[in-house]
C-alpha positions as CSV (number, residue, x, y, z in Angstrom):
1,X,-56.9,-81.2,-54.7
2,X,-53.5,-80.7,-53.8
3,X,-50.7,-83.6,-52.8
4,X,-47.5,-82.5,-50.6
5,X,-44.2,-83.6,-50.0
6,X,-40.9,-81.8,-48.8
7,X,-37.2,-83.2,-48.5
8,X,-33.9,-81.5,-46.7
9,X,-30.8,-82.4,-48.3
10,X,-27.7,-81.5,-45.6
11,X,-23.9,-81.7,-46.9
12,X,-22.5,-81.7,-50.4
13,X,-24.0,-84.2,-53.6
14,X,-21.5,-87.2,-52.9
15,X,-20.8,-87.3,-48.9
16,X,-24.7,-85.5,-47.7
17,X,-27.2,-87.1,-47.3
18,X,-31.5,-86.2,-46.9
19,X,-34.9,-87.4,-45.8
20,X,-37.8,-86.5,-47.4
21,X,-42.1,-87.1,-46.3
22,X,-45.6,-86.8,-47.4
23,X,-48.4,-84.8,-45.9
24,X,-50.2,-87.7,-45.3
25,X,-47.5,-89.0,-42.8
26,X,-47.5,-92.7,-45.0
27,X,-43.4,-91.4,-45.4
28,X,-42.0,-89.6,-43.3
29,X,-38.6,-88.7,-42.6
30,X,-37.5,-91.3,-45.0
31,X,-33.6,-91.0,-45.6
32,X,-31.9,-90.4,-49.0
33,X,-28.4,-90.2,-50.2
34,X,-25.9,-90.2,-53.1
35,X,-24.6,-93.5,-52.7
36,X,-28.5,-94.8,-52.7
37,X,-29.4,-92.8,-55.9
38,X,-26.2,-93.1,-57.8
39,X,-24.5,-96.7,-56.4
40,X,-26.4,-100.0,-54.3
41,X,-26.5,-99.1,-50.7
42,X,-29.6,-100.2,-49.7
43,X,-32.4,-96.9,-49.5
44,X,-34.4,-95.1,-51.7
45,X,-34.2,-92.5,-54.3
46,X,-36.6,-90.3,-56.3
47,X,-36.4,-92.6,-59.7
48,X,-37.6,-95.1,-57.5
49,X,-40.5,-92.7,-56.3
50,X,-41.5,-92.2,-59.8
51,X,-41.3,-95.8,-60.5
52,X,-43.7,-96.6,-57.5
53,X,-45.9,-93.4,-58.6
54,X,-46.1,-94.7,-62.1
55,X,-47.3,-98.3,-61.1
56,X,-49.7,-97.4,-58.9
57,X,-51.2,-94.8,-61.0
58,X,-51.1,-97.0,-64.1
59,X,-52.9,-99.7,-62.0
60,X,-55.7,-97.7,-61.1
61,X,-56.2,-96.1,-64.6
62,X,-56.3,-99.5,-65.9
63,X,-59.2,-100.5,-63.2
64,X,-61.3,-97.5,-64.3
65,X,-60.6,-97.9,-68.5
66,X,-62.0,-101.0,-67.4
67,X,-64.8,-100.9,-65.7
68,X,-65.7,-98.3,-68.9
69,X,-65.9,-101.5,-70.6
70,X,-68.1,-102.9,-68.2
71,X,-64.7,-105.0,-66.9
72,X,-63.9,-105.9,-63.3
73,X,-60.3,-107.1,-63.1
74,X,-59.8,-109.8,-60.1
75,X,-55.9,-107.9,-59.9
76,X,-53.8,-105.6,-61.6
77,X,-50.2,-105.6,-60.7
78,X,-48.0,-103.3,-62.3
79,X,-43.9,-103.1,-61.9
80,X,-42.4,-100.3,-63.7
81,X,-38.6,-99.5,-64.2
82,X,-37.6,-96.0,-64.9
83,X,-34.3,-95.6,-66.5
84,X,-32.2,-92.5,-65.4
85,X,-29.4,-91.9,-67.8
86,X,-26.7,-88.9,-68.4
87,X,-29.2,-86.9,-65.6
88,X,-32.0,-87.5,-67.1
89,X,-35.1,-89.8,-67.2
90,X,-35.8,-91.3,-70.3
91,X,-37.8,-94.0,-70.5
92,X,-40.7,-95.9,-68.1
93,X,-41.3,-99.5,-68.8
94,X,-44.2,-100.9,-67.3
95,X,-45.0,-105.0,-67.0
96,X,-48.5,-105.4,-66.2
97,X,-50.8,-108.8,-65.8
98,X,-54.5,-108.4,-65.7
99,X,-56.5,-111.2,-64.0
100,X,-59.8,-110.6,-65.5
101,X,-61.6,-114.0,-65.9
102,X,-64.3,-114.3,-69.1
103,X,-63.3,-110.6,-70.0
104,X,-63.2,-110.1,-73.7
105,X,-58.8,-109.9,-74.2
106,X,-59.7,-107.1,-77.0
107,X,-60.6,-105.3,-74.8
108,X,-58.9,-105.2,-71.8
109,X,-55.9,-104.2,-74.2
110,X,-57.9,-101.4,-75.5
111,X,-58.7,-100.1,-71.9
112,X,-55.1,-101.0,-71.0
113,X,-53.7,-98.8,-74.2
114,X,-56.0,-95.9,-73.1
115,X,-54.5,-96.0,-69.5
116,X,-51.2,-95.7,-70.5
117,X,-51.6,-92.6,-72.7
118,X,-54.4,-91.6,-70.2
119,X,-52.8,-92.2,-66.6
120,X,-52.3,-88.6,-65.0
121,X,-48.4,-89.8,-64.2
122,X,-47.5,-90.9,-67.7
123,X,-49.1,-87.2,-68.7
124,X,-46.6,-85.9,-66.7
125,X,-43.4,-87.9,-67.2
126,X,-43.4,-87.1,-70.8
127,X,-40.9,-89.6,-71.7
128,X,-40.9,-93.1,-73.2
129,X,-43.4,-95.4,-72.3
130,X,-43.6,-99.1,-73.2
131,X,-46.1,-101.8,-72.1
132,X,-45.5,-105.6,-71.3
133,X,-49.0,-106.6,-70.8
134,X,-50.6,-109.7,-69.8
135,X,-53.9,-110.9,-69.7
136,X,-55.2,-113.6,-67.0
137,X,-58.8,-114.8,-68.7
């Protein structure tokens, strides 16, 4: 299986600008710029990408850990912040709460431990990773 995406940047780093989409069509031509990477205007950027493709992928590794413990979670909701620093990304801190009601809390932080070293995005970021879990029993 294969996942695409493709972007256009136009003009120099600080006064250009870009837009970026998915094959899928769920983002398409969504613009991008220096001043919403690097300052506040409001927009995206591709930290925040990563961010929402680290949640999300977190989530659902957590729902299939547990349901390997025989565990159906009534939610997981995942926020993650990536930290960009001297051009770099270096660290991913996700805050997770589990609403799993009469699950054993031993193990829904096992199957959430083996999700975060497990979780195909956190394979690939390669950076730090840090966990603020909480369990809903």
């Amino acid at each position: 299986m294969k996942r695409s995406a493709h972007a256009v940047w136009e003009g120099s780093l600080k006064e250009g600008q870009g837009k970026f989409g998915v094959a899928s069509g769920a983002i398409s031509e969504l613009p991008y710029s220096f001043k919403t990477r690097f300052e506040t205007a409001p927009g995206t950027n591709p930290e925040e990408l990563v961010a929402a493709a680290h949640a999300s992928c977190f989530s659902m590794a957590v729902g299939a850990q547990l349901a390997e413990r025989g565990i159906t979670a009534e939610s997981i909701e995942t926020s993650c912040d990536i930290t960009f620093e001297n051009k770099t990304l270096t660290k991913s801190a996700l805050t997770t709460t589990i609403t799993a009601r009469g699950a054993d809390e031993a193990k829904v932080r096992e199957a959430a431990a083996a999700a975060k070293a497990g979780c195909p995005i956190s394979k690939v970021l390669g950076l730090e990773i840090t966990l603020d879990l909480t369990v809903v029993r």
